[in-house]
N, C-alpha and C positions, 0 to 999 in steps of 0.2 A: 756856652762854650767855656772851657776851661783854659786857666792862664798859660797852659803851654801848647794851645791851641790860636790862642788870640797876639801871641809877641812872638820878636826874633829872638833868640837866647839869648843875646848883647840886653835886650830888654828888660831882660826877668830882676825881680831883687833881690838882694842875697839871699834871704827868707824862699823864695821861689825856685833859686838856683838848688840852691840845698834841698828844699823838696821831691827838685827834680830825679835826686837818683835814688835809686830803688834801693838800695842797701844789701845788695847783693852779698858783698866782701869778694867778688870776684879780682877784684880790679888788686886785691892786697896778695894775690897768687902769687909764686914766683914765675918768669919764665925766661924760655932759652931762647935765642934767635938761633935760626942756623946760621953760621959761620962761611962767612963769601971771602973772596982771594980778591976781590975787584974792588974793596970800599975796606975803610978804615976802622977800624973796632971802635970808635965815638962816634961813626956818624949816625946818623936818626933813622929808625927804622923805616922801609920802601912798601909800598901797596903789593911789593911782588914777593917779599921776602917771608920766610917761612918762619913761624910765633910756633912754642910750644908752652900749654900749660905745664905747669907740676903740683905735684902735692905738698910741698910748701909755701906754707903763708908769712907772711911777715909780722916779725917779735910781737905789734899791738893789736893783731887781730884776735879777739875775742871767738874760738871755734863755736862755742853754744850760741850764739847770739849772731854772729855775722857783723858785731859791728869796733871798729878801731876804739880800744880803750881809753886815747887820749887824741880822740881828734881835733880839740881846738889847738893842741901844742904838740902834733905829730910830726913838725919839719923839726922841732926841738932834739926830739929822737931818733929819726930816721927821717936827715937833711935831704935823702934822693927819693922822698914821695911825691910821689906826682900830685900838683893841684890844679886840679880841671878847671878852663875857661871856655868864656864865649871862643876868646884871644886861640887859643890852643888846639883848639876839638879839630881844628882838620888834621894835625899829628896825634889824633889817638889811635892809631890800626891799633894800639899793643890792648887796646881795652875789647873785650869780647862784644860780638855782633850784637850779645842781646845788653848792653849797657845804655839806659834810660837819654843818656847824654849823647850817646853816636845813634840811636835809634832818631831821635829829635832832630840831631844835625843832618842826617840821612834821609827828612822829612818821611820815616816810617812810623812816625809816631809811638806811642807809649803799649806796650805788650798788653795781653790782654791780662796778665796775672798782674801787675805795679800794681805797688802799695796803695798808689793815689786814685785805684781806680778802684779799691777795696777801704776806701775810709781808714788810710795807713795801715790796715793791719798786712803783713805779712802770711799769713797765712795759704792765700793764692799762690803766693812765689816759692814758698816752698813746698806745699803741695805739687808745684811743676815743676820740684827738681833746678828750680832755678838761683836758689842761694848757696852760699859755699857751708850752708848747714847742714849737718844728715851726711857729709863726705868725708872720707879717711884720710885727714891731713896731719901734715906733722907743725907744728910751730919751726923757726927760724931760730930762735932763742934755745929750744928743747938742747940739752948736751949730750945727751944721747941719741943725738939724730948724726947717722952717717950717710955719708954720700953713696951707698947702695941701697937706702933708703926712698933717694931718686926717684919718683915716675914719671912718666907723662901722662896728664891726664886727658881726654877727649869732650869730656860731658859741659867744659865754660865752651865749650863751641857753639854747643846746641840755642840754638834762637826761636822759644817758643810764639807763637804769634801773639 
């Protein structure tokens, strides 16, 4: 059995937490809530309320690679990224179905493409279409990116087994 088969995710060690996610770059997407009359523009996103992706990633995501250029000092940069805990994971809806860390929490286990079930390589996950690599996005930073640039994407939906 493998370590995120045999622990609770409070368990794991840093070394293990970090292996845990697949390195999608999904999670660095931008996206839009829809906009409710009932709840107040800070509060934390609902199990009912509607997430859209978009074709914008955020200034450190590396598009060739899928992975944050500066992730040991990414709150440095960009103070509102999210950093994933044991603590936290029941407030991630905003992170897609098929994210390594709500799969686990969700006791669905580990997809069948993850790195870790491929001897780290990658390969598997983007063969399924399941990294933000291979997709027409724009950087955050880009200066030439305008707001009809915009789209929403569908494909961080997709949760292959």
């Amino acid at each position: 059995m493998q370590f995120w088969q045999q622990k609770q995710l409070h368990e794991l060690s840093s070394q293990e937490w970090e292996a845990l996610c697949d390195g999608c770059g999904k999670c660095c997407l931008h996206k839009i809530l829809d906009a409710r009359d009932d709840v107040e523009d800070d509060e934390p996103m609902r199990s009912d309320d509607t997430l859209h992706y978009v074709n914008v990633t955020c200034q450190l995501l590396n598009a060739e690679t899928g992975q944050c250029t500066q992730y040991a000092e990414r709150l440095k940069h960009v103070p509102d990224c999210v950093v994933l805990s044991p603590e936290n994971l029941e407030r991630i809806l905003f992170m897609p179905a098929s994210c390594a860390y709500r799969r686990v929490y969700e006791g669905r286990g580990l997809p069948s493409w993850h790195p870790l079930l491929h001897g780290g390589s990658r390969q598997a996950m983007e063969a399924a279409g399941m990294a933000t690599t291979g997709y027409p996005l724009r950087n955050e930073a880009d200066p030439s990116l305008t707001e009809d640039q915009l789209q929403i994407i569908t494909w961080p939906l997709y949760d292959a087994p």
